[in-house]
KOLZA-595978 format. One line per 5 residues: their letters; for each residue x, y, z of N, C-alpha, C, O. Coordinates in steps of 0.1 Angstrom, whole numbers. Atoms other than C-alpha are relative to their C-alpha. Layout:
<recs>
A	X/Y/Z/X/Y/Z/X/Y/Z/X/Y/Z  ... $
</recs>
This chain:
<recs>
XXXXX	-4/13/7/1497/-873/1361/9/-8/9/12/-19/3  -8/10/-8/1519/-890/1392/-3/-8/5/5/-16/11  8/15/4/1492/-914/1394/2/-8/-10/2/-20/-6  -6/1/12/1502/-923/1363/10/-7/-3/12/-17/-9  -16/4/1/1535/-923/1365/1/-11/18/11/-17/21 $
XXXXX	-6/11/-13/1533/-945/1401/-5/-12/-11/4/-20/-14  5/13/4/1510/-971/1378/7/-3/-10/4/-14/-13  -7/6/9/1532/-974/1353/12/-8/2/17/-18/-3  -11/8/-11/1561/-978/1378/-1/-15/8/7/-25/8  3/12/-7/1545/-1004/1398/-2/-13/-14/4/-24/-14 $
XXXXX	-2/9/6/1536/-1021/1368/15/-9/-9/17/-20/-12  -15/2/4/1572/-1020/1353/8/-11/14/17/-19/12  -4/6/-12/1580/-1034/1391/-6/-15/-4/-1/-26/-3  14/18/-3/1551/-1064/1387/13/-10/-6/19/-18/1  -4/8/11/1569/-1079/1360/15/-4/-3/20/-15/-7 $
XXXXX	-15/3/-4/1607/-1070/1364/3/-12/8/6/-23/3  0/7/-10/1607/-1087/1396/-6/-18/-1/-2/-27/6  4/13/2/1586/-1120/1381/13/-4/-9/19/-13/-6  -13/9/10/1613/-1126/1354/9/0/9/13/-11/11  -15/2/-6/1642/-1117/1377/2/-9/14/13/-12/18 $
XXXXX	2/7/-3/1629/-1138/1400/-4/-15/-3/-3/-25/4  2/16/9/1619/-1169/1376/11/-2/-6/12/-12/-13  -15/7/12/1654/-1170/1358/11/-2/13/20/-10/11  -9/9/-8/1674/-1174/1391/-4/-9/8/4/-17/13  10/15/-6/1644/-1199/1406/8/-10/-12/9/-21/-6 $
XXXXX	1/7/12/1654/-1217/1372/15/-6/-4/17/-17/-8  -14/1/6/1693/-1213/1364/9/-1/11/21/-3/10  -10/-1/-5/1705/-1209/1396/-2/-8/16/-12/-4/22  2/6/-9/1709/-1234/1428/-12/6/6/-13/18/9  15/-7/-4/1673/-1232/1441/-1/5/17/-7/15/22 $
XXXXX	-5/4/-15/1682/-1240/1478/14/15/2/15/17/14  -12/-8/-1/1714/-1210/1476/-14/10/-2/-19/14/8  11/-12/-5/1685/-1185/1466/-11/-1/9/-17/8/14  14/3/-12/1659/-1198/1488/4/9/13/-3/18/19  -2/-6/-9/1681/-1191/1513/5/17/4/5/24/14 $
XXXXX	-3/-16/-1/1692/-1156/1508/-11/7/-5/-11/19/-3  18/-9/2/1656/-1144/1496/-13/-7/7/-23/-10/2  8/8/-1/1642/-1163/1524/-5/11/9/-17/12/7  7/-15/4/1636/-1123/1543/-11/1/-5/-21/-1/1  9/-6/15/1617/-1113/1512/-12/-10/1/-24/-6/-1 $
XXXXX	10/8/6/1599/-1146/1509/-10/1/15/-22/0/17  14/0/-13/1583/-1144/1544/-5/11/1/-17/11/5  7/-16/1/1575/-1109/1542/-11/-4/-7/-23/-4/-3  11/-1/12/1557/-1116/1508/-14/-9/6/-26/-7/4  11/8/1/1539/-1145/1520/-14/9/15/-26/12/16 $
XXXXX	9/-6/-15/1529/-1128/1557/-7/14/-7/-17/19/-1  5/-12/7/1519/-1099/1536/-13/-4/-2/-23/0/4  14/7/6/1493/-1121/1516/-10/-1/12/-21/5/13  4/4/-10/1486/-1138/1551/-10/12/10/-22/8/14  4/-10/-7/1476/-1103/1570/-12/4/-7/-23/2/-1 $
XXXXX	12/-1/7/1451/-1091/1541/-10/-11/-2/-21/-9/-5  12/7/2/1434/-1121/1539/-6/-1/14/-18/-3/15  8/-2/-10/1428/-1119/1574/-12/15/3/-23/17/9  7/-15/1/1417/-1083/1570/-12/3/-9/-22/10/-6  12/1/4/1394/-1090/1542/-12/-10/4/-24/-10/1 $
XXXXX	15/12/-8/1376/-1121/1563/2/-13/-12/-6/-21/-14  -5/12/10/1396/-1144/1533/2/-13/11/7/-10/22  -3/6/-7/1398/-1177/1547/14/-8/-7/16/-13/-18  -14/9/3/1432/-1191/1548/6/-15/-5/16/-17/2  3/15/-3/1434/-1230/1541/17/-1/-2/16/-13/-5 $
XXXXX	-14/4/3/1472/-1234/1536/15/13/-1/18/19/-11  -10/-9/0/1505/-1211/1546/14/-9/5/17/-16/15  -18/2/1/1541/-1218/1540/7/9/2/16/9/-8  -7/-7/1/1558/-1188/1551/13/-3/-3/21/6/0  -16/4/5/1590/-1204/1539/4/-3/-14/15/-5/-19 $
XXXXX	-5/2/20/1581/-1208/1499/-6/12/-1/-17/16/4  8/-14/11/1576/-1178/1477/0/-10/-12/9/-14/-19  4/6/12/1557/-1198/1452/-10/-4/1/-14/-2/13  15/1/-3/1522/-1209/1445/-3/-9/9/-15/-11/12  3/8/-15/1527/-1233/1476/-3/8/8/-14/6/14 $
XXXXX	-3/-5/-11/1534/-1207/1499/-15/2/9/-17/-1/20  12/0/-7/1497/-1198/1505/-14/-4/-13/-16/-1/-24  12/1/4/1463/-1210/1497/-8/7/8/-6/10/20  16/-5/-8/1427/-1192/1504/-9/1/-11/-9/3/-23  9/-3/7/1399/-1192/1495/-11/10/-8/-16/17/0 $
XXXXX	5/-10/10/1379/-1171/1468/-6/14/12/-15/13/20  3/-11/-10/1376/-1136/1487/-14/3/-3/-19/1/-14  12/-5/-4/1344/-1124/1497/-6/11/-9/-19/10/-10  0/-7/6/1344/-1097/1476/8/-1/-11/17/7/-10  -8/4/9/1361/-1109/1443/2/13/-9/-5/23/-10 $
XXXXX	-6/-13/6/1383/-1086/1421/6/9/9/18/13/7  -4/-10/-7/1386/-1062/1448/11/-6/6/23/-2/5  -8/2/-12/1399/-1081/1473/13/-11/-4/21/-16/4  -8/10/11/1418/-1105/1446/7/9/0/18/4/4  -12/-7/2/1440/-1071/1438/0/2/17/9/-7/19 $
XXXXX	-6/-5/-16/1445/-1062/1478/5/-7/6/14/-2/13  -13/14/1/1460/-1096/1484/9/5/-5/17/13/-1  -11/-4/13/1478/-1093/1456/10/4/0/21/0/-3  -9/-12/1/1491/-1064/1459/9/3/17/13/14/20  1/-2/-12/1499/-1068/1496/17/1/0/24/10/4 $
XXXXX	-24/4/-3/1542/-1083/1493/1/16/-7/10/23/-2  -7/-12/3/1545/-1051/1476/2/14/8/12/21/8  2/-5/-10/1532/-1030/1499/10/-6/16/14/1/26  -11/5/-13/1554/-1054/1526/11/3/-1/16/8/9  -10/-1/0/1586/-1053/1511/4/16/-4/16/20/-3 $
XXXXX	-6/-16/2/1584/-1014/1501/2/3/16/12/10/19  -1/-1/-16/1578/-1012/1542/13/-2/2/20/8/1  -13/5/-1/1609/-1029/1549/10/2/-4/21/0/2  -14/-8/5/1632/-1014/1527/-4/18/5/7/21/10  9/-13/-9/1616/-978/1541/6/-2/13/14/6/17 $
XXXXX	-5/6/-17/1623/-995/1577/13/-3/1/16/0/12  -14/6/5/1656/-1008/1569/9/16/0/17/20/9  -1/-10/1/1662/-974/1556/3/9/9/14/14/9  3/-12/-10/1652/-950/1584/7/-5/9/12/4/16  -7/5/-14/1670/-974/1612/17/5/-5/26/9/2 $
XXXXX	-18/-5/2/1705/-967/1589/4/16/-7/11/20/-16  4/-17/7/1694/-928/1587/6/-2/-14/18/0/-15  -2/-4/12/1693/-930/1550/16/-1/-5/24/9/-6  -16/2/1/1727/-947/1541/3/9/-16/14/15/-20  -4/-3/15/1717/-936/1503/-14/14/-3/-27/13/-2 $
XXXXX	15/-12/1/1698/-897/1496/-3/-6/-11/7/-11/-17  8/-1/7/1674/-903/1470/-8/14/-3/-10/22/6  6/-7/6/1655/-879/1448/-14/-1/0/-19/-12/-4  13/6/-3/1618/-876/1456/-3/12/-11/-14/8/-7  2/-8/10/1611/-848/1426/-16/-7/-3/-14/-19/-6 $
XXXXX	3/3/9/1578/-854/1415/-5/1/-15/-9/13/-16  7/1/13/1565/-858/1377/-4/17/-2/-11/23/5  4/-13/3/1563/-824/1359/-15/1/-4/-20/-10/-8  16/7/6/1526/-820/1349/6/2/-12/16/7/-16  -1/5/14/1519/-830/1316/-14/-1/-4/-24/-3/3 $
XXXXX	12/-1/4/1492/-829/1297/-10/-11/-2/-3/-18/-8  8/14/2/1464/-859/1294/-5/-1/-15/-16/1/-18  2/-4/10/1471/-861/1256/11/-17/-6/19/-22/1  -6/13/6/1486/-894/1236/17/6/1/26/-1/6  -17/-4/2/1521/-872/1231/4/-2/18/13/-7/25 $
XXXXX	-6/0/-18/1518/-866/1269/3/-11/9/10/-10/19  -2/12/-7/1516/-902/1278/16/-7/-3/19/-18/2  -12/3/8/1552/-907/1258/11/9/8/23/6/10  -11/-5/-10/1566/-878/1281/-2/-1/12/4/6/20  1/2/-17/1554/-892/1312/7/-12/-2/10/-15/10 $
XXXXX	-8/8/0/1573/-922/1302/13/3/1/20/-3/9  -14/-4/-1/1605/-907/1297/3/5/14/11/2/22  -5/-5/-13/1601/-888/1326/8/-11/12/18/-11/19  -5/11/-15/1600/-921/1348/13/-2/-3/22/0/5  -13/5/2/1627/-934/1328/11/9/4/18/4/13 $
XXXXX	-9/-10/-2/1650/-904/1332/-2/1/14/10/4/17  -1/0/-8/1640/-904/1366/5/-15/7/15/-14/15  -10/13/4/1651/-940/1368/16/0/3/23/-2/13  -12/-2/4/1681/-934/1357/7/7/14/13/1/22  -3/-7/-8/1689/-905/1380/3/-4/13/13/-2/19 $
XXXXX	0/10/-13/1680/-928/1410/12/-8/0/19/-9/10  -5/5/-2/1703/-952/1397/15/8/2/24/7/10  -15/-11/-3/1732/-927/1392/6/4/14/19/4/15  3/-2/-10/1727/-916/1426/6/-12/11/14/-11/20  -6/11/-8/1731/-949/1441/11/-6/-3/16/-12/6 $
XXXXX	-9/6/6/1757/-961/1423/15/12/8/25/7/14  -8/-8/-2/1777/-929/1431/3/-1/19/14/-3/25  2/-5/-16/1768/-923/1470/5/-16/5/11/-16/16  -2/13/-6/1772/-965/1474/17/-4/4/24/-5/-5  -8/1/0/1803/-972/1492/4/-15/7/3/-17/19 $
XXXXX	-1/16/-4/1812/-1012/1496/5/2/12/-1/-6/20  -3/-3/-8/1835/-998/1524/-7/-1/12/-3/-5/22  8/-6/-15/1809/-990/1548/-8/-7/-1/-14/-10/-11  12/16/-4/1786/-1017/1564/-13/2/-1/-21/-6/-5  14/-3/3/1756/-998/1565/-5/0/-14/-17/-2/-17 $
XXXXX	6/-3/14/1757/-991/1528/-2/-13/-6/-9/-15/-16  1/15/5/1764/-1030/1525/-14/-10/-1/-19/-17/-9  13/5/-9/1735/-1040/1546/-9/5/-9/-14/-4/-16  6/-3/6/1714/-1017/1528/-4/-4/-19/-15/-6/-23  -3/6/7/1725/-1028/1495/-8/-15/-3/-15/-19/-13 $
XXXXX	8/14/4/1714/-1065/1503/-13/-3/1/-19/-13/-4  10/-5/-7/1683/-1051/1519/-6/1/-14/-10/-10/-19  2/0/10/1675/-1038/1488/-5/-11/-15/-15/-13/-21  5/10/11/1678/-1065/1463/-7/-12/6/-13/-19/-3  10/12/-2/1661/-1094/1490/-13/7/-3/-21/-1/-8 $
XXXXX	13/-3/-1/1632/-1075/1490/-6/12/-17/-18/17/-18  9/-2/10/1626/-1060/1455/0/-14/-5/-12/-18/-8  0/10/6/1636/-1093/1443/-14/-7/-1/-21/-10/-11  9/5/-4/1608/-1109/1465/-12/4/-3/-22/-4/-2  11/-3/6/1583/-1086/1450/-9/-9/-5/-21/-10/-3 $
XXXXX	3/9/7/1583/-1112/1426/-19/-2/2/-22/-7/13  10/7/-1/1541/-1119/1421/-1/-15/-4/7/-22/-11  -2/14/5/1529/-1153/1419/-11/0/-11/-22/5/-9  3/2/11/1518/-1161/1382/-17/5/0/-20/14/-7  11/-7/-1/1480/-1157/1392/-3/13/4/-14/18/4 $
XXXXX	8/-10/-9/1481/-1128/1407/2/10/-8/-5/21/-7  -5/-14/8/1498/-1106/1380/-13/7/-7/-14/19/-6  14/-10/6/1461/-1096/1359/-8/5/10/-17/12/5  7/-2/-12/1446/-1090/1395/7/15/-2/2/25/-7  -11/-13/-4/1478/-1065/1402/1/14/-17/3/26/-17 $
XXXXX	-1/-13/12/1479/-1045/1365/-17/0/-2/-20/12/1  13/-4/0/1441/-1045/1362/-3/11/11/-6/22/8  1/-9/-6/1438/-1030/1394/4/10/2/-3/20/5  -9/-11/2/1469/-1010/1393/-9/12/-9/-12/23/-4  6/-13/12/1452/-989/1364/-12/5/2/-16/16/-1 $
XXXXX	10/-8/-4/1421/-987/1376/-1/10/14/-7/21/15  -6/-9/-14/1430/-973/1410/6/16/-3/1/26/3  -6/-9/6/1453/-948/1392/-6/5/-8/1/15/-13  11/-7/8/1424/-937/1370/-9/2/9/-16/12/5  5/-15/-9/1405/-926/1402/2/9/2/-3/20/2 $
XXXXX	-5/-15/-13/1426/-908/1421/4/8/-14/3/20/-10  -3/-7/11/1436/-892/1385/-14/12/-1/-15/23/4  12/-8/-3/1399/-882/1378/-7/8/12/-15/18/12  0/-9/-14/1395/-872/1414/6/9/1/1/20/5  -7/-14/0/1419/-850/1412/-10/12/-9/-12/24/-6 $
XXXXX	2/-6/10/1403/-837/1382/-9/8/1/-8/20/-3  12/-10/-8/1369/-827/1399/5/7/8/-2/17/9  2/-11/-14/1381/-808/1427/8/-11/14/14/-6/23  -4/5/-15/1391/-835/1453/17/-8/-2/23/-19/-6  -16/-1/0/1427/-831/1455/5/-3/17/6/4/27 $
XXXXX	-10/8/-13/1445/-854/1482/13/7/-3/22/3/4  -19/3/-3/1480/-841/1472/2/15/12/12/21/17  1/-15/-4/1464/-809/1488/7/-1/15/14/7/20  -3/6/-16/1471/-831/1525/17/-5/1/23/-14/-6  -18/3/2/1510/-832/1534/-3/-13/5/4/-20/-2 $
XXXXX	-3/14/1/1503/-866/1547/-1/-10/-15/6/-18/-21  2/8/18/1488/-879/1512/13/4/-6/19/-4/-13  -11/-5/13/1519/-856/1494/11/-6/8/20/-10/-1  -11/4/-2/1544/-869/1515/3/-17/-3/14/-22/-4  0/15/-3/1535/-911/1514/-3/-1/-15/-3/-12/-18 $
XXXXX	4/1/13/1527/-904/1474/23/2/-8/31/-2/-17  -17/0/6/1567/-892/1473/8/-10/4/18/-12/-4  -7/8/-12/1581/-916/1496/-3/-11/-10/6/-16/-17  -4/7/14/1564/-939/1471/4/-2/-10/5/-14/-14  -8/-6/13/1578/-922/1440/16/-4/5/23/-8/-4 $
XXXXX	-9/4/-2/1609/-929/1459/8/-15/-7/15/-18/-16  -1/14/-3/1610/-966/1467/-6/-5/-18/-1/-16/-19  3/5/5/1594/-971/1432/10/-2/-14/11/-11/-22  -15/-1/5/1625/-954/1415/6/-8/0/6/-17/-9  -10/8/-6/1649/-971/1435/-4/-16/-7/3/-22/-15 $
XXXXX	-2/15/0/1632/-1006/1432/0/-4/-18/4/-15/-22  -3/1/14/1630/-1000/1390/19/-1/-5/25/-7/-13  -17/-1/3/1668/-992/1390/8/-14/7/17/-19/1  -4/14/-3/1677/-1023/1409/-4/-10/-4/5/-17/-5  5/12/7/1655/-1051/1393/10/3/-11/20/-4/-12 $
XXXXX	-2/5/10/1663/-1039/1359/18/-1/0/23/-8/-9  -17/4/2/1705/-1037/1366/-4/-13/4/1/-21/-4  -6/17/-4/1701/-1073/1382/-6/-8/-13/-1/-19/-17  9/6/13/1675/-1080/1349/14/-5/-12/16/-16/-17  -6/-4/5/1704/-1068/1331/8/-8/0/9/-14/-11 $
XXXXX	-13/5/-3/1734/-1086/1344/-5/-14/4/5/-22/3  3/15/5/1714/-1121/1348/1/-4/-15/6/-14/-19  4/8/16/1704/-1122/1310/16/3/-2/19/-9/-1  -12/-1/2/1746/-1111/1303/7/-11/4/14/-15/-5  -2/9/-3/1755/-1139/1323/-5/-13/-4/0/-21/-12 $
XXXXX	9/17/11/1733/-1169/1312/2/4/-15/0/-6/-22  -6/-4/14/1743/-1151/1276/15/-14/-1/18/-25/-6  -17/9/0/1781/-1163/1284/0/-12/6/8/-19/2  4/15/1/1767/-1195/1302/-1/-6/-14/7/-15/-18  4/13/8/1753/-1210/1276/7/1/-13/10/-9/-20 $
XXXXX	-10/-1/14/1773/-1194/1247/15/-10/7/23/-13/-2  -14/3/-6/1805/-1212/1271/-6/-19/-5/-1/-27/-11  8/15/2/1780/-1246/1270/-1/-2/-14/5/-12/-17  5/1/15/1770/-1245/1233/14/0/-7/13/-6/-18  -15/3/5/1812/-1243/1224/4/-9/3/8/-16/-6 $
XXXXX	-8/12/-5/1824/-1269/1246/-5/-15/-4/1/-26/-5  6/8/6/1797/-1287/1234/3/-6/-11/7/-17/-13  -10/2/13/1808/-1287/1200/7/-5/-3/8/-12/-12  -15/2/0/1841/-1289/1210/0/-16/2/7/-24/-4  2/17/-8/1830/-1324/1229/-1/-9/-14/5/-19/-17 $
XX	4/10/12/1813/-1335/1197/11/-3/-9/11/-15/-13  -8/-4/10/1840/-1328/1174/7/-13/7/18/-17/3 $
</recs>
């Protein structure tokens, strides 16, 4: 089931990362985030940029300097669907690289938990405890970071910012999100059923080790969207509850 549990993760990623990305595009100087998720934004776009070269997409238009439906145009891939989620899906695949890279250059400022998913059964109750599991593993990630993170020390700072330009940047752009959960789930219902016959990849320490390493990074990047998810909507809360009194107060 940790096919499963990655597609449910990535999808919980898709979508974090679009809101937590469209409410500080929205509420908060556009130009002040541009420039501190501007990292992230070239990653995401050169990400797109690389796959469409790889699928033989023709490119008509790149802005590696907007993460937004400017940043790149092309045209309809050669292979539609397929190659619509492998775009797609590419900034994600860029910015997990980079925080991975980031990572290994500051020997691992923060240990993580690579545990994966206990099996579970392929049963409606079972799909309710493979959710908890993530979540509880979630959690544990964030615990983990929260604990071991010390503002003191530069590497852990560095890593820290590292972290939130590039889940942030995840961010998809508005088209691409039914590409990215359509394919998400079908993908994760191969390698599921493959397993099931007989052809077991986790059997290969390279497949078992790049399947944890993603279980990692997918942890981590759920425990950071949703605290910044978290602590945006708390903030624009007491925004606008502060606007909506003085307002009042004005009219009065």
């Amino acid at each position: 089931m940790i096919y499963f549990s990655l597609a449910i993760g990535l999808v919980l990623i898709i979508f974090l990362s679009f809101a937590t990305y469209g409410l500080w595009m929205k509420y908060i100087n556009n130009k002040l985030i541009q420039g501190f998720l501007l990292p992230g934004s070239i990653v995401h776009e050169l990400s797109h940029a690389l796959l469409c070269l790889i699928t033989g997409t023709t490119i008509k238009e790149l802005n590696i300097f907007a993460h937004d439906n400017s940043g790149i145009q092309y045209d309809r891939p050669k292979v539609p669907i397929i190659f619509d989620f492998i775009i797609a899906f590419a900034p994600i695949g860029g910015c997990f690289f980079f925080i991975l890279f980031i990572s290994k250059i500051l020997s691992n400022p923060i240990s993580l938990n690579n545990t994966f998913p206990k099996e579970i059964h392929f049963t409606f109750e079972g799909l309710f405890d493979l959710i908890e599991y993530l979540f509880d593993s979630v959690w544990a990630t964030f615990t983990v970071f929260r604990e071991d993170l010390r503002i003191s020390n530069m590497s852990h700072v560095f890593f820290l910012l590292t972290v939130i330009i590039f889940t942030v940047s995840i961010a998809p752009h508005k088209q691409d999100i039914k590409y990215l959960v359509l394919g998400t789930g079908i993908l994760s219902a191969i390698l599921f059923f493959s397993e099931k016959i007989g052809f077991r990849l986790l059997k290969y320490s390279w497949w078992n080790s790049s399947v944890k390493q993603l279980w990692i990074l997918i942890t981590l990047t759920i425990s950071v969207l949703a605290t910044l998810l978290f602590f945006t909507l708390i903030i624009l809360g007491f925004i606008k509850g502060y606007k909506l009194t003085f307002d009042k107060g004005t009219k009065r």
